[in-house]
VOPAGU-2260 file (C-alpha; in pm, 1 decimal, decimal comma):
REM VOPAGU-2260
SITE   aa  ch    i         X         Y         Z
SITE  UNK   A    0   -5614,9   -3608,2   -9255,8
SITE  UNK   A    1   -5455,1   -3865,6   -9422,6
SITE  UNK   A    2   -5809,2   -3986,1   -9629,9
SITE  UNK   A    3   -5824,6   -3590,1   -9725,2
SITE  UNK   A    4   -5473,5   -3605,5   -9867,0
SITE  UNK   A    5   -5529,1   -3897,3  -10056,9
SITE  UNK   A    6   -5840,0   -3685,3  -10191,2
SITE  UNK   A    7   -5646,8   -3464,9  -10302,3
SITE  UNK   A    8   -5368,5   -3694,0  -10510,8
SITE  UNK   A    9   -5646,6   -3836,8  -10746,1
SITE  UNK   A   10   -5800,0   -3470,0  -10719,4
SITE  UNK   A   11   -5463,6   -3401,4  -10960,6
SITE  UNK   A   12   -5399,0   -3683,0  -11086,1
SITE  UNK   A   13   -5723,2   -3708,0  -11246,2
SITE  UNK   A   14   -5667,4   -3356,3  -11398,4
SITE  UNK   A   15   -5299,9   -3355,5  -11421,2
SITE  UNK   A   16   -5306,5   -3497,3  -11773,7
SITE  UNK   A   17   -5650,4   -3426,0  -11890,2
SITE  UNK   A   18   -5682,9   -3166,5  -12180,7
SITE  UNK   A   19   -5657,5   -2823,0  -12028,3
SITE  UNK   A   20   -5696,2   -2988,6  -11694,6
SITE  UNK   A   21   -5506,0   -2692,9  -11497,9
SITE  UNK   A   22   -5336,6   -2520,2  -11781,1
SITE  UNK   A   23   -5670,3   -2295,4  -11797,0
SITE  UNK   A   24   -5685,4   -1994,7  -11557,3
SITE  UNK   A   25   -6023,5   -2153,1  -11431,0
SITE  UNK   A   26   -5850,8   -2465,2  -11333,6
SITE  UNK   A   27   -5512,8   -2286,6  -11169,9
SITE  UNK   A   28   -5736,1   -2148,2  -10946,0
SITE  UNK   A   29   -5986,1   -2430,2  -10866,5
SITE  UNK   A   30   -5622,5   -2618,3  -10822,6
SITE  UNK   A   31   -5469,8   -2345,0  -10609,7
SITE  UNK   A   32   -5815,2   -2369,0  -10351,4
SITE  UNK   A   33   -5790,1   -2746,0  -10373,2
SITE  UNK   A   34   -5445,9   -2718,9  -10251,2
SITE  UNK   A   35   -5544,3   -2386,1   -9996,5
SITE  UNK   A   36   -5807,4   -2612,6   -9809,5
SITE  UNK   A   37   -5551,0   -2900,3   -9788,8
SITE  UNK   A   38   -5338,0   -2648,6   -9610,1
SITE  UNK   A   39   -5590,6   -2495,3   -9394,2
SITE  UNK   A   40   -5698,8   -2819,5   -9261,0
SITE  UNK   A   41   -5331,4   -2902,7   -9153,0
SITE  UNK   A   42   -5297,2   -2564,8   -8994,7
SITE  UNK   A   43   -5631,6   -2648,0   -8815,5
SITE  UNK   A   44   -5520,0   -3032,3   -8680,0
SITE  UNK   A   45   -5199,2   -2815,8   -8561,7
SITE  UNK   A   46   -5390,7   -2584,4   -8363,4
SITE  UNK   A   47   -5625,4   -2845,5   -8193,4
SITE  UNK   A   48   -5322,0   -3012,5   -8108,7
SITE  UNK   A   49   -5206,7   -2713,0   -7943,4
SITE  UNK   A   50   -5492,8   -2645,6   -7791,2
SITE  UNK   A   51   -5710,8   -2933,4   -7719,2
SITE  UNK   A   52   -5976,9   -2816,6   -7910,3
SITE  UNK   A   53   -6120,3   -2460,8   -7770,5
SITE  UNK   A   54   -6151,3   -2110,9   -7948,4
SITE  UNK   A   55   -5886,7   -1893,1   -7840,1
SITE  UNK   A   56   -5983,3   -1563,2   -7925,2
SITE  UNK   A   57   -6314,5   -1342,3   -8038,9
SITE  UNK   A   58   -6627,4   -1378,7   -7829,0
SITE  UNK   A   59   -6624,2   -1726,9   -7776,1
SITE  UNK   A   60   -6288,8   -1796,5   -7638,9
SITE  UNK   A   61   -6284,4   -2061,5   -7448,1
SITE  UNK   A   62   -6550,4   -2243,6   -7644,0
SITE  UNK   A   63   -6545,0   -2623,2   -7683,3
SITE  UNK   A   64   -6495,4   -2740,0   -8021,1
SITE  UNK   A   65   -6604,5   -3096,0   -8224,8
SITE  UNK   A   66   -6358,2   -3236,0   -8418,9
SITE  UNK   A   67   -6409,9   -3056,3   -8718,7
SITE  UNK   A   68   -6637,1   -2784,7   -8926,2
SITE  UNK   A   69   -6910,9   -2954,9   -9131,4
SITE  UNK   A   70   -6934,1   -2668,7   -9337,9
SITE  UNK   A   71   -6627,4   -2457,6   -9425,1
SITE  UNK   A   72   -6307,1   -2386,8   -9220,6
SITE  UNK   A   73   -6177,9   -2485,6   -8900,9
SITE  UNK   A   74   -5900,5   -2314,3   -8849,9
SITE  UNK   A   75   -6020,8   -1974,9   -8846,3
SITE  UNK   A   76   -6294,3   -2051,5   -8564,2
SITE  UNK   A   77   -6073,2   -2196,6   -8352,4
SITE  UNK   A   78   -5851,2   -1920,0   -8392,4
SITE  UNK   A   79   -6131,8   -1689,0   -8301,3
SITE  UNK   A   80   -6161,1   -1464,2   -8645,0
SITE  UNK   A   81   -6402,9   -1663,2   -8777,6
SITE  UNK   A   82   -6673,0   -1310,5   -8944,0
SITE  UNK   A   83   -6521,4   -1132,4   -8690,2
SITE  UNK   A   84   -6695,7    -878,7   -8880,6
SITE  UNK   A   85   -6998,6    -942,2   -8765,6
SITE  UNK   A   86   -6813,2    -941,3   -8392,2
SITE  UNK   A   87   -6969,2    -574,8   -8299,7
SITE  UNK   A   88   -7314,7    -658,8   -8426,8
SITE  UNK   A   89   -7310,5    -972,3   -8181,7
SITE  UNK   A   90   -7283,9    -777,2   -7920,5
SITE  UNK   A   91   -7519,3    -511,5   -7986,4
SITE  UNK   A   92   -7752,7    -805,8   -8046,6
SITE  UNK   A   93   -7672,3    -964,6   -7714,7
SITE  UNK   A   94   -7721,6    -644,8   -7540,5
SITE  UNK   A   95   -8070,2    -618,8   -7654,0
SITE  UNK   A   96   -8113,4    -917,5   -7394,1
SITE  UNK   A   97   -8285,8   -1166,5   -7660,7
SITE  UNK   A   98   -8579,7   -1440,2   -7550,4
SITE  UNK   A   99   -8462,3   -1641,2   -7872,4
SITE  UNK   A  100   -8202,9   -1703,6   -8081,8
SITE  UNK   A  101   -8268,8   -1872,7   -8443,5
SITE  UNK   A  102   -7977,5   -2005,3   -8641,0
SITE  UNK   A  103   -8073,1   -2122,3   -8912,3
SITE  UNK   A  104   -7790,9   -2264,1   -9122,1
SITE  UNK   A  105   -7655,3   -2364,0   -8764,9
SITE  UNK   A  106   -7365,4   -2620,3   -8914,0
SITE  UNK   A  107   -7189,2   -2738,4   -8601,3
SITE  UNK   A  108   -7305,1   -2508,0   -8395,9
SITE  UNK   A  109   -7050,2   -2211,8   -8372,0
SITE  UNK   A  110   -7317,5   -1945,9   -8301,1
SITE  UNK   A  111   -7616,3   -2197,3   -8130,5
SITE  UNK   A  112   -7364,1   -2283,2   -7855,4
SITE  UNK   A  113   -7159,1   -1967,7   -7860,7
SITE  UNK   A  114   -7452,3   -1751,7   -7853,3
SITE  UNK   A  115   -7610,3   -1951,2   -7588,4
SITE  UNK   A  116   -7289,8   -1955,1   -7386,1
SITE  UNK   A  117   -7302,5   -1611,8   -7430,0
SITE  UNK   A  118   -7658,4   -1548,7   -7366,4
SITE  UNK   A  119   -7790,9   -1775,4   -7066,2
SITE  UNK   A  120   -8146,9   -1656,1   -7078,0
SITE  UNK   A  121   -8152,5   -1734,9   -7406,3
SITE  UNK   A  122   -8319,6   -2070,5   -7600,9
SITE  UNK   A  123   -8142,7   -2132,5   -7922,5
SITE  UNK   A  124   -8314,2   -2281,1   -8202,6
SITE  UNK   A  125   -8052,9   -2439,8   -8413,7
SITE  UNK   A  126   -8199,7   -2542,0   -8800,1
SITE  UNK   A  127   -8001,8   -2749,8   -9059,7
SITE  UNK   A  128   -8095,3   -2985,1   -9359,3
SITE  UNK   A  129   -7794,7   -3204,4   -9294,3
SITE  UNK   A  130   -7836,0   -3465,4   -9050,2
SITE  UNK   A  131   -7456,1   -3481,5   -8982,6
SITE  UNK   A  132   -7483,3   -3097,3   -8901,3
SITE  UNK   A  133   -7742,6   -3122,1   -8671,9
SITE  UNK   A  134   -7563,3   -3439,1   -8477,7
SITE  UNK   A  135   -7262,3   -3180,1   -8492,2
SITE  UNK   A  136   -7450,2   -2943,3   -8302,8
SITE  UNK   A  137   -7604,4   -3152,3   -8039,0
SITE  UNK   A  138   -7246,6   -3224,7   -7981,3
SITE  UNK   A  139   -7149,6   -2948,4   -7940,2
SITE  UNK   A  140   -7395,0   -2759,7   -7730,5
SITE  UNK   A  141   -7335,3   -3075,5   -7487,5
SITE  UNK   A  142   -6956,7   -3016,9   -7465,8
SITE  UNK   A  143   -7020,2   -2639,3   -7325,1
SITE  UNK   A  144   -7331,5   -2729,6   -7140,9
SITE  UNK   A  145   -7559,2   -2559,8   -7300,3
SITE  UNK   A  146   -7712,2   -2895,1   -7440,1
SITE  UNK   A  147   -8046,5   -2808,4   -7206,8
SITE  UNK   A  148   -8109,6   -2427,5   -7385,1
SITE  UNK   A  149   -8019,6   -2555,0   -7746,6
SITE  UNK   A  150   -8308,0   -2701,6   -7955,7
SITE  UNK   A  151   -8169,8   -2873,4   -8270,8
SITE  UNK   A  152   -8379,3   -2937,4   -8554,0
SITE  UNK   A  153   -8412,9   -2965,9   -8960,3
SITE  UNK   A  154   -8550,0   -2777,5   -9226,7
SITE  UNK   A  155   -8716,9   -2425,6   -9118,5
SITE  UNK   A  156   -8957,1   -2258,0   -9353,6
SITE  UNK   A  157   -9108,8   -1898,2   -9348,8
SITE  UNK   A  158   -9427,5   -1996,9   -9155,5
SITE  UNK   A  159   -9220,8   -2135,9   -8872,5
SITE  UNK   A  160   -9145,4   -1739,4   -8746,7
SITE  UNK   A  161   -9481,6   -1734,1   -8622,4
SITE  UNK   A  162   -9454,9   -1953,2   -8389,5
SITE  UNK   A  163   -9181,7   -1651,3   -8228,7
SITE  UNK   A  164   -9417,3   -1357,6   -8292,0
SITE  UNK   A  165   -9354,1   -1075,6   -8024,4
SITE  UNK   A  166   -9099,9   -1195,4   -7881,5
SITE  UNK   A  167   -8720,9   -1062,3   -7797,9
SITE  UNK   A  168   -8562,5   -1293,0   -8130,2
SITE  UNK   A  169   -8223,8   -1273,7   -8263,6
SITE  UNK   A  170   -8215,3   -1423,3   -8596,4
SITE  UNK   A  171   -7927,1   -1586,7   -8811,9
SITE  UNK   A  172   -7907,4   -1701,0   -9143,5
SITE  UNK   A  173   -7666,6   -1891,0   -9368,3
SITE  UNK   A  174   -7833,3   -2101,3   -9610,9
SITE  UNK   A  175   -7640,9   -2010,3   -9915,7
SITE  UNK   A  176   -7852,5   -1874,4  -10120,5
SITE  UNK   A  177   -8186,1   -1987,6   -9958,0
SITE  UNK   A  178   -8214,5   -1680,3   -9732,2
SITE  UNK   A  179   -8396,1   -1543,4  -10093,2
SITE  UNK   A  180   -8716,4   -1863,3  -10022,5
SITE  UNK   A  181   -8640,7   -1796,7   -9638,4
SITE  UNK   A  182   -8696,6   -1471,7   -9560,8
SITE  UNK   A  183   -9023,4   -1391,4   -9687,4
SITE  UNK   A  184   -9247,5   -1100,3   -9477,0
SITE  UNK   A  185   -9535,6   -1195,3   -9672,1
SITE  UNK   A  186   -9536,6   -1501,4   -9543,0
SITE  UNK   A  187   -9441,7   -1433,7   -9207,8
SITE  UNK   A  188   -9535,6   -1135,9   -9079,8
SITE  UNK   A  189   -9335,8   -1177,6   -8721,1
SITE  UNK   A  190   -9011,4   -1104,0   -8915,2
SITE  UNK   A  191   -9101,6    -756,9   -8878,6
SITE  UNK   A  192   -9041,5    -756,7   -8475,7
SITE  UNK   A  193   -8727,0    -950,6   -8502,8
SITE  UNK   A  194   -8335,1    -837,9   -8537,2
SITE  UNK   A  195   -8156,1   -1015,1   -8812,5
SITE  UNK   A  196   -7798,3   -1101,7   -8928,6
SITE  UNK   A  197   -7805,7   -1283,5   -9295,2
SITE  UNK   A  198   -7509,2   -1412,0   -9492,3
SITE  UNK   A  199   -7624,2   -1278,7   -9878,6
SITE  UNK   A  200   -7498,3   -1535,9  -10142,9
SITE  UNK   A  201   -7527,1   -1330,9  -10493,6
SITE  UNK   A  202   -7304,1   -1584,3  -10631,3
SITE  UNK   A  203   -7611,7   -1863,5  -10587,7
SITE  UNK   A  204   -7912,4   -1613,4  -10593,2
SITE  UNK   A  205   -7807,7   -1312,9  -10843,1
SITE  UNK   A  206   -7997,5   -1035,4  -10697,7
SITE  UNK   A  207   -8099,0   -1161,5  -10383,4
SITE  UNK   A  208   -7880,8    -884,5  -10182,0
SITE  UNK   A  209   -8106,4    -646,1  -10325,2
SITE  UNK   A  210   -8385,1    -850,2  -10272,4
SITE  UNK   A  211   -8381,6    -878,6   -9913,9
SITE  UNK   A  212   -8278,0    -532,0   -9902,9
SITE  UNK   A  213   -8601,5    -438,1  -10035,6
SITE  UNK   A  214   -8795,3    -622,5   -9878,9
SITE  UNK   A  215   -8731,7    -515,8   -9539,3
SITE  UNK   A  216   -8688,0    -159,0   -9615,3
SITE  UNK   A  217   -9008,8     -78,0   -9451,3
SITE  UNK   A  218   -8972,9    -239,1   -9156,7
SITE  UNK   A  219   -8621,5    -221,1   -9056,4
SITE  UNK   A  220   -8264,6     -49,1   -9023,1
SITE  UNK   A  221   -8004,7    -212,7   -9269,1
SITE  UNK   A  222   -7641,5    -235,4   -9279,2
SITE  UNK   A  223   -7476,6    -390,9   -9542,2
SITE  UNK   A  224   -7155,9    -569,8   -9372,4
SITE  UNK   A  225   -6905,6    -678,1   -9605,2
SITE  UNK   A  226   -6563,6    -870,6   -9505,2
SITE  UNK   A  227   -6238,4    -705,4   -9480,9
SITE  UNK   A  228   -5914,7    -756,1   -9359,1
SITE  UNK   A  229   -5826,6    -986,5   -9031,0
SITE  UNK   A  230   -5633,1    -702,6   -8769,0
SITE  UNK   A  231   -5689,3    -981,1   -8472,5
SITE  UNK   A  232   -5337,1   -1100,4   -8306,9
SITE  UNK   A  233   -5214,6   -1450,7   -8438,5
SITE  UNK   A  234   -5182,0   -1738,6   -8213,6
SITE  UNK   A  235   -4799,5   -1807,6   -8098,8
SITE  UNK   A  236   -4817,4   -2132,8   -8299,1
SITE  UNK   A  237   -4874,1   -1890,4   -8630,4
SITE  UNK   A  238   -4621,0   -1602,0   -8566,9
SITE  UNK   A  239   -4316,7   -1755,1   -8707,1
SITE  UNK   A  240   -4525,5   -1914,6   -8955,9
SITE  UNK   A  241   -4494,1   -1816,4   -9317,2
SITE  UNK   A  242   -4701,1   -1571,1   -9454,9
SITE  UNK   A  243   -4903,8   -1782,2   -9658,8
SITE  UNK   A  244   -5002,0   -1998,4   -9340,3
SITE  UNK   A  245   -5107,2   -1684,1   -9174,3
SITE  UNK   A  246   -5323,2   -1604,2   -9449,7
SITE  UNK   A  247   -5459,9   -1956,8   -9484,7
SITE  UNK   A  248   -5538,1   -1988,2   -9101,5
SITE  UNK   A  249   -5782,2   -1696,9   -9139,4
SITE  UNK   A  250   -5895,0   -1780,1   -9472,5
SITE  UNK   A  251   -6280,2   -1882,5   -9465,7
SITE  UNK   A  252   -6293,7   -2097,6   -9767,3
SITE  UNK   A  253   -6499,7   -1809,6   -9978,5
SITE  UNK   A  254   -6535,6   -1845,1  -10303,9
SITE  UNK   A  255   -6738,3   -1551,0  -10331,8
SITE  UNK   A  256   -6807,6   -1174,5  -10173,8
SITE  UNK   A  257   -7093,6   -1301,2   -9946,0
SITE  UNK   A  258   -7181,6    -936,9   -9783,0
SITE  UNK   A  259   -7406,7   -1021,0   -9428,6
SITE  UNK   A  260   -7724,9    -784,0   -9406,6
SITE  UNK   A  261   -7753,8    -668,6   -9018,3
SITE  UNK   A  262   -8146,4    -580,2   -9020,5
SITE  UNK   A  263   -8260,4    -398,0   -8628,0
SITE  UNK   A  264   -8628,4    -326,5   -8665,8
SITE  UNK   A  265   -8791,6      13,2   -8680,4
SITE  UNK   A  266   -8934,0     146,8   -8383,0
SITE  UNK   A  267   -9263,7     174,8   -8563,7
SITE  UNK   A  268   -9250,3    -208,6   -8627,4
């Protein structure tokens, strides 16, 4: 924490007295977020403190977490709210009893090894580019062990859904932006069998909401999930907290609206 701080010092300093630095609405903001995530990762050491390092709520309390996210905040996944929009859809998926699970975009491994906690007949295929991800993830999975069930790996391109063709697969995406090269039925014609939950990043890929949207029209069911409000309790730690730390404990780290696309395929698929 204290490296990150320092971060942030010549973060300012560097911009403090440069020309229209942070005097430009542009840079108040990017210096308000600079300063949010600062915050958020202090609320997030406080609650692993608290808690040795486990989810508390949503549907993987209990889960054990590594040290830190390696792709946007902590805080709110240890605190349980973490797209608990997408909390409803999980289980409908789990209910469906899937063979697989792909995550593709797996980070640390929130949903490979909370999934496959959740799902014990289950092998998760966990997919990202970053090495330090994927070395997340094996960590993970082998501190709720589920190490034996979840497969981690690198890059995953459309042909690789053949390899799962007729099969029970739950598929997740978050590849910010990529889902648009990803998700291509032309190219793999097994997508059409499979259940899907994709993160949508317009703000990377203009258009490629719609896109997708299209392109599976055919084939399956769509709902377009987009994020609202966190309802969920508060830890104890947070309740006499300030407002603005209750808001930053939830806070994701979104720059954006990135609306998820729930896809169930047709019966006629």
């Amino acid at each position: 924490m204290a490296s990150y701080l320092e971060t942030v010092r010549e973060w300012f300093r560097a911009r403090l007295d440069a020309p229209g630095g942070l005097s430009t609405p542009e840079g108040a903001t990017l210096g308000l977020r600079v300063l949010a995530i600062w915050r958020s990762r202090i609320i997030a050491g406080a609650l692993r403190d608290q808690n040795g390092g486990r989810v508390l709520g949503g549907p993987f309390a209990g889960m054990a977490y590594v040290e830190d996210a390696t792709e946007g905040a902590l805080a709110p996944r240890l605190i349980g709210t973490y797209e608990d929009e997408l909390h409803p859809h999980l289980a409908e998926a789990l209910a469906a009893d899937p063979e697989v699970i792909l995550d593709i975009g797996c980070a640390e491994g929130y949903y490979a090894a909370g999934l496959a906690r959740l799902a014990p007949r289950a092998r998760v295929h966990a997919h990202d580019t970053s090495e330090t991800a994927q070395a997340a993830c094996r960590r993970m999975a082998e501190l709720n062990g589920v190490a034996d069930r979840v497969q981690v790996g690198g890059l995953f391109q459309p042909g690789d859904f053949q390899a799962f063709a007729g099969r029970r697969c739950l598929v997740i995406v978050d590849i910010e932006g990529a889902e648009d090269d990803l998700l291509r039925p032309d190219l793999a014609p097994a997508l059409a069998g499979m259940r899907l939950i994709v993160e949508t990043h317009d703000v990377y890929r203009p258009g490629v909401l719609d896109r997708l949207q299209d392109r599976f029209a055919a084939t399956h069911e769509i709902t377009v999930v987009r994020a609202g409000p966190k309802t969920s309790p508060l830890p104890e730690l947070l309740r006499n907290r300030s407002h603005l730390d209750q808001l930053l404990a939830v806070w994701e780290f979104r720059a954006a609206p990135t609306p998820w696309l729930v896809m169930i395929p047709k019966p006629s698929a």
